[in-house]
N, C-alpha and C positions, 0 to 999 in steps of 0.2 A: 601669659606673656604675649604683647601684641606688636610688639616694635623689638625690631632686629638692629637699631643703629643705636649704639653706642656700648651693645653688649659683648663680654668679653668671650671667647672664643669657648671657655669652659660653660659659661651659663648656657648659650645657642646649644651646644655638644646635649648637654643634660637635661632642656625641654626639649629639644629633641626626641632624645633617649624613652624622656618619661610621656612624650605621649603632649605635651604640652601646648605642644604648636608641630606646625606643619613645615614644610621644606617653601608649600606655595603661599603659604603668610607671612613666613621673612623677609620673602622673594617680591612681594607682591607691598608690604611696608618698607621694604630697602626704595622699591622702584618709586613710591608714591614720594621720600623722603629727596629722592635724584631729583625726580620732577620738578621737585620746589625748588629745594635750596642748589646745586648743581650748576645752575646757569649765572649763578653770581659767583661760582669756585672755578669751575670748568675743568674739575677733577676727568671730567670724563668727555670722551669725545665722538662714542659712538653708543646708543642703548638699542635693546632688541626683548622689547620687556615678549613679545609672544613666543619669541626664544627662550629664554629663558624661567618665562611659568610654566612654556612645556615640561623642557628640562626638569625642574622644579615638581613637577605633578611627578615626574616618570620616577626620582628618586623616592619622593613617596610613596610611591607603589611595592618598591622595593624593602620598606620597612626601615626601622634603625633598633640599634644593639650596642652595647658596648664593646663589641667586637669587630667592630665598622668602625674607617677612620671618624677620628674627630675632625675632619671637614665634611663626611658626608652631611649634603642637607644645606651650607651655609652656605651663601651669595657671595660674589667678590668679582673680578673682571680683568682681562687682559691686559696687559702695557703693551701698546699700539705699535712695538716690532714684531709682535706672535702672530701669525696669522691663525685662523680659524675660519673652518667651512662655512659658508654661509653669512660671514661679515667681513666687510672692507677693511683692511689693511693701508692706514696711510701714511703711517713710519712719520708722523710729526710732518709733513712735507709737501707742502704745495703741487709737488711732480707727481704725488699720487692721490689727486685731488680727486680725482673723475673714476677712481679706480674700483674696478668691478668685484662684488662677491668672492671669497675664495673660494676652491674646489677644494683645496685640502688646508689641515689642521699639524701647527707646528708642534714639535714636542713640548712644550710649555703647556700648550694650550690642550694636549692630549693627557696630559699627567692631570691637569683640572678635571678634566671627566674623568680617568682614572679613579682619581680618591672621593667623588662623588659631591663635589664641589659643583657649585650653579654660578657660570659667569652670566653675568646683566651685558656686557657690554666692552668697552675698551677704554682704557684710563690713558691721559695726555702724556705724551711724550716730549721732548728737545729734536730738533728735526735727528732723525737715524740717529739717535741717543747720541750725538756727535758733544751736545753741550752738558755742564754742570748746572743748569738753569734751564727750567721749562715757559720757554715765552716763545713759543714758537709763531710762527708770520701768518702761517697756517692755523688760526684757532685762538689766537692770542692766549696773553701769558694766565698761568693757573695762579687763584687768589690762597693765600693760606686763610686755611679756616675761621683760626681764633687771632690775627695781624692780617687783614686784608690789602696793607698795604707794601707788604711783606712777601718776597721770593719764599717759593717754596722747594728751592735746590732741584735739582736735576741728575739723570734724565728720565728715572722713575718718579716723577714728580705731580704725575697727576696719582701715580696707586697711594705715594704716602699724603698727600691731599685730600684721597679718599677712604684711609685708613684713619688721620687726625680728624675727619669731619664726622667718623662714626657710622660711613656707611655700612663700611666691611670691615668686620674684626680680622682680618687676612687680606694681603694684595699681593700676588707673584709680581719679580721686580727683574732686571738684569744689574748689572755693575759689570764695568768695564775700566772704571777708572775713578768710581766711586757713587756710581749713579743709584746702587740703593741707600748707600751713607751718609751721601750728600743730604739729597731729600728726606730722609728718617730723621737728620741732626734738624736740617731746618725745619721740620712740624712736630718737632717735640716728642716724635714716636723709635720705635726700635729697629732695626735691619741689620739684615744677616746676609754677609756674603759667604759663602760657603768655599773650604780647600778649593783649589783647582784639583779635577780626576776626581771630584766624589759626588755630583750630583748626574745621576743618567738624561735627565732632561735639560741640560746646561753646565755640561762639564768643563767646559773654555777650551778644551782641547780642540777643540772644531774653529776657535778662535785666533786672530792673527797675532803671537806673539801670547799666545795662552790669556788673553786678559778677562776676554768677559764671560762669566758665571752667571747662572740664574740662582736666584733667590729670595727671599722674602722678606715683607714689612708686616708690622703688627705691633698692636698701642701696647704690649707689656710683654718685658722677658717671659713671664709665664706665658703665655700663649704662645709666645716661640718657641719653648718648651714642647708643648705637643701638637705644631704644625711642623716642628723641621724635620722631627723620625718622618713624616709622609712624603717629604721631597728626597727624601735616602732612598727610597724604593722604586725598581723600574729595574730590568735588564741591563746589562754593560755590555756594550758592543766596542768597547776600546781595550787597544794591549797593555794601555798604562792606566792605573789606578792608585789613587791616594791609598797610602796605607793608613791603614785606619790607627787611630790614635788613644792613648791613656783615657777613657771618658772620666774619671773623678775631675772635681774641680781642682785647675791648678793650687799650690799652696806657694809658690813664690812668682811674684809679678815684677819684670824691671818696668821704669818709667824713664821716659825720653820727650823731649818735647825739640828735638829734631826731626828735620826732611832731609830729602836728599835734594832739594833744590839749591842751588848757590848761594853760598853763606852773604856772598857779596849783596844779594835780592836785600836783606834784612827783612826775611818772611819768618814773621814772631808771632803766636796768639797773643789776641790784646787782652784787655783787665778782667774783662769777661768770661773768654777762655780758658782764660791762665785757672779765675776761680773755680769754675765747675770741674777743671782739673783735679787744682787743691785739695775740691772736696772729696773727688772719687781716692784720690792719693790716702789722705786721712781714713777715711769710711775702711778701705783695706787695711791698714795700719793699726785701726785701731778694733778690728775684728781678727787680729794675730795672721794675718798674710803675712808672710814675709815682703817686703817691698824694698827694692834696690833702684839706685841708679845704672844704668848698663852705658857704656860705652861702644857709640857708634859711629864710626864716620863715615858716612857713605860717599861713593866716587860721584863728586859733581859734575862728571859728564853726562851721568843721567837724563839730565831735562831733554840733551841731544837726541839722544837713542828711544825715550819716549815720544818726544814729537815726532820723528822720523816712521816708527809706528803706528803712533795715530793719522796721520796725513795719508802712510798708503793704506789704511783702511777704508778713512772717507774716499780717496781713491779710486778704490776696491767696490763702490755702492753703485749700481746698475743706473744711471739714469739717463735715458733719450739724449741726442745731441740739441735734441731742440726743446728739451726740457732745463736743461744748464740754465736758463737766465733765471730759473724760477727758487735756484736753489739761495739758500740764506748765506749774507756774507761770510761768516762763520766756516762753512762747507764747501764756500769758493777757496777759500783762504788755500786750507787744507792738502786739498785738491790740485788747489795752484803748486803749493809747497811739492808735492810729490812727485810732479812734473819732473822736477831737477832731481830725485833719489831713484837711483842705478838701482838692479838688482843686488847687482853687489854691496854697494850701501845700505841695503832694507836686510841682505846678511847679517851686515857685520852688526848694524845695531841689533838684531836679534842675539847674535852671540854675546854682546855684551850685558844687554838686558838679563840675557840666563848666570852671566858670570855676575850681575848684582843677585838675581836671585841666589845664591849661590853666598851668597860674600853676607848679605842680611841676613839670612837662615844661622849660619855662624853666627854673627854676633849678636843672636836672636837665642841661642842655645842653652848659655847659665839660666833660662829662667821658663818656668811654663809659659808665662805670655808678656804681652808687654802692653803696657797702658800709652797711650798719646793721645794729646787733647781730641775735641772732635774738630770743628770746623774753627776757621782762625779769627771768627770775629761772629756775631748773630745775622743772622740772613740779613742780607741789605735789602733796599727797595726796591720794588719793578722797577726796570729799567736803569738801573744803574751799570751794567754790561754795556761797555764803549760799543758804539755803531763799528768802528776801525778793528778789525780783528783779533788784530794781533793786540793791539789793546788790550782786548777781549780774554784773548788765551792768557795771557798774563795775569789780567783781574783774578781769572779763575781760578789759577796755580796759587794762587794770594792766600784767596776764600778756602781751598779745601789743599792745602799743603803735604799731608797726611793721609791723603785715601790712595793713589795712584801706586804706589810702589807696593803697595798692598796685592794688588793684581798683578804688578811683575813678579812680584814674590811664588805666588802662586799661596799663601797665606789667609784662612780663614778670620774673619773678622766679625765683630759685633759692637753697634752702637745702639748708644740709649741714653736718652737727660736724667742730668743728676741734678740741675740748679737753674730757678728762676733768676732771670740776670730783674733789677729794679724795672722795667717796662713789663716785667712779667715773660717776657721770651725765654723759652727753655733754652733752655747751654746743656751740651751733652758732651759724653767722651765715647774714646773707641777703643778697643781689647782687642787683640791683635794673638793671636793662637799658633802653636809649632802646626805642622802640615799635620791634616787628618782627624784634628782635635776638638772638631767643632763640637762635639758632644758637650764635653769637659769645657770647653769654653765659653758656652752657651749658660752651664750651670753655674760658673763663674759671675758672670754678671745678672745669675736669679740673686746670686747670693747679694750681692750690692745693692741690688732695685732693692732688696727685701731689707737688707740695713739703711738705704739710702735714697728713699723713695723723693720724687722732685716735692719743694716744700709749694702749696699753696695759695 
């Protein structure tokens, strides 16, 4: 074996294993494969190829076994909010253009040397993962691999750009509000947001209003399969914890192709969505899942109390007074908005956010999980995100209707394509898990890719 790009997470694990290849022949074909093709993707936005052959040498030294994760040995690379020693950190952002070396390494980035994993570098981000779309001003926008003229969703949008291009069978992601779902639905690949309180390197609890989670992308349920047990592992330094959940795959699934956004918006997936729906609908159906419609209506004040959150976060982001002009309309927007939300307002929306969490969980309860389309239409074109902000936040809410309350939720989640729409764009859906259950829910959608693999 001589090439590491396009192999699946089990083939790298077992020439590995067998002695086949090296940790610095992956490392050293992944890098040659960036070199090329990379600068017409822009998956990535920092390499550090004598970083990481080091690295790369130092794990082979150490040997492999099948007793050693299945990422020891494999290549893959940061999302550019992680920092790590010894590389720049620029969070998507023109404010941290100039920005020096780091001296220390974030938990993301420490859990990667952990499981014996070789990062190359750092994958593009959405300025401070603030957007659903990765065209940041800083770096310009990342091309999808196989639709070049095609957004590749946000704001882990450069890992799953370099996840669909084959660099790295694995890309650690964050989600906040959909940012490993968004980007996995639009490149045709899988992502996993994980319970809130169950991942020790990205538990959301350290997050404002619990929303964003670290997690993972990777081009097939099976390989999610045996990279998610290695994000399970690490110390708990918190007093709350997901309680772990039933791992069998669920046996009864509701379906909804509701939001909680304002019925008034008429935010509907179009003919596209609706299908690869369908088919994930059917494919359950007719492998004896039980499948129901479930009844939900969620309080349309929601969109209030989510914005209200995300504004004092962007808020919340450190940047110089003489740095402001540099930031992206988008993050002025924000920013601006937050100006006018009291203490007391960024309360009470938190209280209520907990009381939808709270009120979906309920009527989330008759069924092991629940199916909702993925995104509400195939990734649009670069640059179709109005310049006007607010514009902007709306397009968004449009495009990914479905991912956000997932994170209020505090709700384990999984997407993956089920149908090429006629352009050949994958359409994909998303599974949606009781709190804890990512196991079982994870095995759920093996079982779909494995009756329902995308056609051709």
């Amino acid at each position: 074996m001589e090439e590491c790009s396009g192999r699946s997470l089990t083939q790298l694990h077992q020439a590995l294993v067998a002695g086949d290849v090296t940790s610095v022949e992956l490392t050293r074909s992944v890098l040659d494969d960036i070199s090329s093709r990379n600068p017409h993707i822009g998956a990535l936005v920092h390499v550090d190829s004598e970083y990481a052959l080091a690295r790369a040498e130092e794990i082979d030294r150490g040997g492999y076994s099948e007793d050693f994760s299945v990422l020891r040995g494999v290549p893959t690379a940061d999302k550019d909010l992680v920092r790590r020693v010894g590389m720049p950190t620029r969070y998507g952002s023109r404010t941290r253009l100039n920005r020096e070396p780091e001296g220390e390494s974030d938990d993301m980035a420490l859990w990667v040397d952990s499981v014996g994993a070789v990062s190359v570098g750092k994958t593009a981000t959405s300025e401070f993962g603030m957007a659903g779309y990765t065209e940041p001003l800083l770096g310009g926008p990342v091309s999808h691999p196989l639709h070049p003229t095609r957004q590749v969703g946000g704001s882990s949008g450069g890992a799953a750009a370099a996840v669909a291009a084959g660099f790295f069978a694995f890309a650690p992601g964050s989600d906040g509000g959909g940012s490993i779902r968004i980007p996995a639905l639009a490149c045709g690949i899988v992502g996993w947001k994980p319970s809130r309180g169950l991942i020790p390197a990205g538990s959301g609890l350290e997050s404002p209003g619990g929303l964003a989670v670290s997690g993972l992308l990777t081009r097939s349920v099976s390989d999610l399969s045996l990279a998610a047990p290695e994000l399970l592992r690490g110390e708990w330094e918190w007093a709350t914890r997901a309680t772990p959940g039933d791992d069998s795959p669920p046996t009864r699934v509701g379906v909804t192709t509701r939001s909680p956004w304002p019925s008034s918006w008429g935010i509907a997936p179009d003919e596209d969505s609706r299908a690869a729906f369908g088919r994930a609908r059917e494919a359950f159906e007719s492998s004896g899942v039980d499948v129901v419609e479930i009844e939900w209506e969620p309080d349309e004040s929601y969109h209030e109390h989510f914005l209200t959150v995300w504004a004092v976060t962007a808020a919340a982001i450190d940047v110089e007074p003489d740095q402001e002009h540099l930031l992206e309309p988008l993050t002025l927007y924000l920013r601006k908005k937050a100006e006018n939300i009291s203490g007391v307002d960024f309360s009470r929306a938190l209280v209520r956010l907990k009381e939808f969490e709270r009120a979906t969980i309920r009527a989330f309860s008759g069924v092991d999980a629940v199916l909702t389309p993925g995104l509400a239409t195939a990734p649009p074109k670069v640059g179709f995100f109005d310049t006007d902000p607010e514009v902007n936040f709306r397009q968004q809410i449009e495009f990914t209707p479905w991912t956000s309350f997932v994170n209020v939720s505090g709700l384990p989640a999984v997407v993956q394509p089920v149908w090429k729409n006629s352009e050949g764009i994958q359409m994909g859906v998303q599974l949606i898990g009781r709190p804890g259950t990512d196991v079982g829910l994870i095995e759920l959608a093996r079982a779909l890719e494995r009756t329902l693999r995308p056609s051709d």
